[in-house]
C-alpha positions as CSV (number, residue, x, y, z in Angstrom):
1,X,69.8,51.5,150.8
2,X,71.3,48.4,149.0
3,X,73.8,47.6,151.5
4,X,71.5,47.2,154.2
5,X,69.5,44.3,151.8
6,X,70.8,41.6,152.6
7,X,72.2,40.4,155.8
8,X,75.5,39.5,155.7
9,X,77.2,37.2,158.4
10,X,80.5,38.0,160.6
11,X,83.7,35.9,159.5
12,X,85.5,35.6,162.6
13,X,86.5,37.5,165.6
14,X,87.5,41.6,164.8
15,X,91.3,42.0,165.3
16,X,91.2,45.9,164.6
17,X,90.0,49.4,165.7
18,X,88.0,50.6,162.8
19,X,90.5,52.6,160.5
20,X,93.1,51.4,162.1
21,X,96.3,50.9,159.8
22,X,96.2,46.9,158.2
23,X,98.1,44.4,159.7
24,X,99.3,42.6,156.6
25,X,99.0,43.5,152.8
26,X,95.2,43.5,152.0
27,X,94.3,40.4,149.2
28,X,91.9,40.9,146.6
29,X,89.5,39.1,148.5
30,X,89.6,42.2,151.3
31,X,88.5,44.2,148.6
32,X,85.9,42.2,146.3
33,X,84.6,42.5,150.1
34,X,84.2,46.3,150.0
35,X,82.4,46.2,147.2
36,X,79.5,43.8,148.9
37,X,79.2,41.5,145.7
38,X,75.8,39.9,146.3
39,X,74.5,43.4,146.8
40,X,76.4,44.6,143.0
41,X,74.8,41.9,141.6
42,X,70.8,42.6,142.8
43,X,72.0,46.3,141.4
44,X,72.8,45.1,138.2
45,X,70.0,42.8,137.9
46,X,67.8,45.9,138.4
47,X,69.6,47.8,135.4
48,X,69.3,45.1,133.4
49,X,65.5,45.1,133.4
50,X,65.1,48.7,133.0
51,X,67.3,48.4,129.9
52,X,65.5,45.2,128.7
53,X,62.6,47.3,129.1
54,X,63.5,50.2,127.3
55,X,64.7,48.5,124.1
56,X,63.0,48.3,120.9
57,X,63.6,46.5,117.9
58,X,66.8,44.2,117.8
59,X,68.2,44.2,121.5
60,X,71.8,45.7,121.2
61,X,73.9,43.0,123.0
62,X,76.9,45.4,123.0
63,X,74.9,48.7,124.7
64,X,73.7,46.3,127.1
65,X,77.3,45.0,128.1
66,X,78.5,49.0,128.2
67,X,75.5,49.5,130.7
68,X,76.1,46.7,132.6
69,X,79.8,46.8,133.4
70,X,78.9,50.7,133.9
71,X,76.6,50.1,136.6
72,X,79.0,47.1,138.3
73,X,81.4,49.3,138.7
74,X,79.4,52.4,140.6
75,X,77.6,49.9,142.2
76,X,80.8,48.4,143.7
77,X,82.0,52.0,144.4
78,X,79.5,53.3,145.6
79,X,79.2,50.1,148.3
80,X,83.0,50.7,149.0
81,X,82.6,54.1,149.8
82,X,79.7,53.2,152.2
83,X,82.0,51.1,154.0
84,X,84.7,53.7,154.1
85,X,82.2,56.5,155.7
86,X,80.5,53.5,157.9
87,X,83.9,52.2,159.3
88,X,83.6,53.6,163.0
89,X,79.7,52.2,162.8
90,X,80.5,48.8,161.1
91,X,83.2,48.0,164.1
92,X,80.3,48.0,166.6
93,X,77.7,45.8,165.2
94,X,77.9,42.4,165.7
95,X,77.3,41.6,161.9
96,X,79.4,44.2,160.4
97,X,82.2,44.2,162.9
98,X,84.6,41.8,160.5
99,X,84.4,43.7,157.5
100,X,88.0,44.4,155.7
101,X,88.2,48.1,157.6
102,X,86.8,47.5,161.3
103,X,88.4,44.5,161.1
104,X,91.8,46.1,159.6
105,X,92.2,44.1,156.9
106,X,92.4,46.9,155.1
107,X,94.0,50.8,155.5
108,X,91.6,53.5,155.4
109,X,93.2,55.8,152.7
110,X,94.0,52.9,150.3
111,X,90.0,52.0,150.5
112,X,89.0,55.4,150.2
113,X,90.7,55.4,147.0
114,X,90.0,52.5,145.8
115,X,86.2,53.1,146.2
116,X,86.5,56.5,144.1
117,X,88.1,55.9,141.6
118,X,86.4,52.8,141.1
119,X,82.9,55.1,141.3
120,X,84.3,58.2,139.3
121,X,85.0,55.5,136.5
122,X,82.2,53.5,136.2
123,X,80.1,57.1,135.8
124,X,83.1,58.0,133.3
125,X,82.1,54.9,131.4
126,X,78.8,55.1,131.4
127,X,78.7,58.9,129.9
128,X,81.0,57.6,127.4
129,X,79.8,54.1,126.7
130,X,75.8,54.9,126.6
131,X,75.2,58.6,127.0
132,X,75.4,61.9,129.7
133,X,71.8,61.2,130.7
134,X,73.0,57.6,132.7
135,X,76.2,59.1,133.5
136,X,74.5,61.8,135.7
137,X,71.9,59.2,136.7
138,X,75.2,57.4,138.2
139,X,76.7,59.8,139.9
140,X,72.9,61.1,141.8
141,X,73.0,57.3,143.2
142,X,76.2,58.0,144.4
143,X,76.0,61.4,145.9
144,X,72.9,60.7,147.0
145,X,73.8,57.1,148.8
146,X,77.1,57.7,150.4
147,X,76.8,61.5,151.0
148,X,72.9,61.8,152.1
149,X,71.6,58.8,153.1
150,X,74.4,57.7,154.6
151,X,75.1,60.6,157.1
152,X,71.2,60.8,157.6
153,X,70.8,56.8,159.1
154,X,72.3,58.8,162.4
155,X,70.1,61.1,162.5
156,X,66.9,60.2,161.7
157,X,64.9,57.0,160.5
158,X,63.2,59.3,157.4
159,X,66.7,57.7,155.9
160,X,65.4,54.6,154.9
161,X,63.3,57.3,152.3
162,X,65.8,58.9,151.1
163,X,68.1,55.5,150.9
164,X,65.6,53.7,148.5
165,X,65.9,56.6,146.0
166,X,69.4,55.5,144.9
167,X,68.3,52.1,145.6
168,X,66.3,52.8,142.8
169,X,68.0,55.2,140.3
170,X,69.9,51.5,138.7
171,X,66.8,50.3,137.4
172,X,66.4,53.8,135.9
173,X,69.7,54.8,134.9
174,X,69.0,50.7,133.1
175,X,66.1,52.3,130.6
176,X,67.7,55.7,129.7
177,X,71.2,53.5,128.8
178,X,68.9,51.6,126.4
179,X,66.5,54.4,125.0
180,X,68.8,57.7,126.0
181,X,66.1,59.7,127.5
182,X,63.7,59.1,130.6
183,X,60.5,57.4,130.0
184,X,56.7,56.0,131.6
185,X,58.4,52.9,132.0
186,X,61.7,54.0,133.4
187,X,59.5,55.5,136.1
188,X,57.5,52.7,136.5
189,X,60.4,50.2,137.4
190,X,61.7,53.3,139.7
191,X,58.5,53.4,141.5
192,X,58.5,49.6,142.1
193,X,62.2,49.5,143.4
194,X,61.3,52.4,145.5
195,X,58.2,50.9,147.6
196,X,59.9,47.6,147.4
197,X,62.6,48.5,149.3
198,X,60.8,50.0,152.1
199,X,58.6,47.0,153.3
200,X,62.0,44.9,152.9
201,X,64.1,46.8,155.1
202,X,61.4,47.6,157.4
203,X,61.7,44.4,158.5
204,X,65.0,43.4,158.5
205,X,65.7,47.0,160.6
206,X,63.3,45.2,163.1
207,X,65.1,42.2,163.6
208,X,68.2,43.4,163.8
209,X,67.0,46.7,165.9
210,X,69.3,46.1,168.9
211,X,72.6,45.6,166.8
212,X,71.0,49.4,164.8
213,X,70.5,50.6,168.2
214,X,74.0,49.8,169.7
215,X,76.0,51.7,167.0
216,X,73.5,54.9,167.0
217,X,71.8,53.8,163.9
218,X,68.2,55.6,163.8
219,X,66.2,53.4,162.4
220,X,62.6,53.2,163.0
221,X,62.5,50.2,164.8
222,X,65.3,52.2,166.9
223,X,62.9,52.5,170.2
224,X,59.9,51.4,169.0
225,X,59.3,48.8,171.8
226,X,56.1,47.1,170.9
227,X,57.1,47.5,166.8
228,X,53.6,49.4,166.4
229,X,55.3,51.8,163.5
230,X,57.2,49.3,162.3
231,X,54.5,46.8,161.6
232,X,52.0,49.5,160.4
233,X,54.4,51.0,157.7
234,X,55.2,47.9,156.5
235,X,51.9,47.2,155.9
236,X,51.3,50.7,154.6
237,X,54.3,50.1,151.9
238,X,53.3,46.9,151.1
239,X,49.7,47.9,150.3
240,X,51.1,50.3,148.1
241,X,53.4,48.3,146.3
242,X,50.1,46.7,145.1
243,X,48.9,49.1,142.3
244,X,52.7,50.8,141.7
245,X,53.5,46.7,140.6
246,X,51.0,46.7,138.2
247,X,52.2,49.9,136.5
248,X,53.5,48.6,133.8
249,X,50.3,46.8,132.4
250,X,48.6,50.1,132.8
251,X,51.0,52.0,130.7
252,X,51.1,49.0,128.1
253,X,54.7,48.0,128.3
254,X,53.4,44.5,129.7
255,X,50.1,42.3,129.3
256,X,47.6,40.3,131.3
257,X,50.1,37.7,132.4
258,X,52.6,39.9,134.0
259,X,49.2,41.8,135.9
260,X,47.8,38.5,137.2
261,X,51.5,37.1,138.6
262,X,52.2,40.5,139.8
263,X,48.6,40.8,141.4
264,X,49.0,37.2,143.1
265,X,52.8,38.2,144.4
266,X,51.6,41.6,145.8
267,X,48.5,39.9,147.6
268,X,51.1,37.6,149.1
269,X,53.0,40.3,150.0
270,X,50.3,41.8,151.4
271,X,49.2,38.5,153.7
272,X,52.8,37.9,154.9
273,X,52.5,42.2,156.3
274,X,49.1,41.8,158.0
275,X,50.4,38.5,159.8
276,X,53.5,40.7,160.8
277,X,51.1,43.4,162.2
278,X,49.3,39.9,164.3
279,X,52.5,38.9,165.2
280,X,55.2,42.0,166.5
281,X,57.9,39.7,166.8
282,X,61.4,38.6,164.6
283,X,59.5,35.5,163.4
284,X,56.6,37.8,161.5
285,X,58.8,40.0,160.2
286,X,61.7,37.6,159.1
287,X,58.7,35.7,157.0
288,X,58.0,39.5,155.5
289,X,61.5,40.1,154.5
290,X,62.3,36.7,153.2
291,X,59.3,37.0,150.6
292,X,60.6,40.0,149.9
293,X,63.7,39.0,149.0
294,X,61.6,36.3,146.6
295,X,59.2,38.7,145.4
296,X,61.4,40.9,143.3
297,X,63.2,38.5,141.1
298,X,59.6,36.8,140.2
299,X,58.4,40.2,139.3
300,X,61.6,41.2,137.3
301,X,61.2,37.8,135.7
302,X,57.6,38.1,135.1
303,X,58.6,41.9,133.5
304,X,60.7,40.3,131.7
305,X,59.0,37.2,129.9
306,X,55.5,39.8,129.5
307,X,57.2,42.3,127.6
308,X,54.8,43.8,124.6
């Protein structure tokens, strides 16, 4: 669900039916667009600690530059391709309606292959450059982001689920590039990008529900009038972020400090929820999704500076 994290602003008025052929040659800025950059780079800064994480001894500077330019690349893909499938839906909400293909910047087939081959060779790389293990790990984020999750947001909110699984898979696909096979601490990272993403886009779903609601996205906040779901799984996820944060003390990959920063972020977390349960309007739950978006570079950061 990474291209739903952050909110990205429209650019100008459309001037196209979505797929509709581009009115002048596309620039390299149209398509650094399709690859939503900011969101690349929060991917990539999620396999980064996973591969910090896994590494032993004298860090391998060189593995970790394989990895990373591995992940960019099916990161970038993999966000092209979203856009490719998402062109009709992007064209009718107000924050998406100026990307490079609603807006027709852009042709549909040249975008289409653009994003795949750009995919199918960062999951090349990776099997080559580090080993089959984050190769496949790869290619299930981006099956399982553009082909499941990506259908599924029409049909039923249990997509923001199955969205944070690829969501993820980087942070995993991070250790097993640094240690070759799957590991406790893998895992652990997994399980905190996983419950981290659904408080986060909980909220954000809930303030922008009407823009979901106008291009048939089914969101939970889709129809929930009074937010009474909303609010109460955000809370629910948030409370459980609580003792899957602290994971990796328990398993003795990090020591006291990272348990008492992590502890002191998650109650925060936790404080910011209950006031959106008090509050079911855009102002509680823009203050839950802006710590969010705080939260998980201080915990990567922490992760990263407790390391045993």
């Amino acid at each position: 669900m990474k291209s739903e994290s952050l909110v990205e602003a429209p650019r100008g008025p459309a001037r196209r039916r979505a797929g509709s052929p581009a009115r002048s040659r596309a620039s390299a800025g149209d398509y650094l667009e399709l690859t939503k950059p900011r969101i690349t780079a929060l991917v990539v800064v999620t396999a980064a600690a996973g591969f910090y994480l896994g590494s032993a001894g004298t860090f391998d500077f060189v593995g970790f530059a394989h990895a990373m330019i591995g992940v960019a690349m099916v990161a970038a893909g993999t966000s092209a391709m979203n856009q490719v499938l998402e062109r009709d839906v992007d064209a009718l909400m107000q924050r998406t309606k100026n990307r490079p293909l609603p807006a027709g910047r852009v042709g549909l087939l040249p975008a289409a292959v653009f994003s795949g081959t750009l995919a199918a060779a960062g999951i090349a790389y990776l099997a080559v450059m580090t080993n089959a293990l984050t190769g496949a790990l790869a290619l299930a984020t981006f099956v399982s982001y553009d082909f499941m999750y990506t259908p599924l947001k029409r049909v039923h909110s249990l997509s923001t689920v199955v969205g944070a699984i690829p969501g993820a898979l980087p942070a995993l696909g991070g250790w097993t590039a640094a240690t070759g096979s799957l590991g406790a601490g893998g895992w652990a990272l997994f399980a905190i990008l996983f419950v981290w993403q659904l408080p986060h886009f909980l909220t954000l779903a809930w303030i922008l529900r009407d823009d979901y609601e106008s291009a048939g996205i089914r969101t939970l906040s889709v129809g929930d009038q009074d937010g009474f779901q909303t609010r109460h799984q955000t809370l629910i996820y948030t409370l459980a972020l609580l003792p899957v944060s602290l994971l990796p003390t328990v398993i003795g990959i990090t020591g006291p400090i990272y348990f008492g920063v992590t502890l002191s972020l998650g109650l925060i977390f936790l404080w910011k929820a209950v006031g959106f349960v008090r509050t079911p309007d855009a102002t509680g739950a823009r203050r839950v999704f802006k710590y969010s978006v705080l939260y998980l570079p201080l915990l990567l950061l922490t992760l990263s500076l407790d390391k045993l």
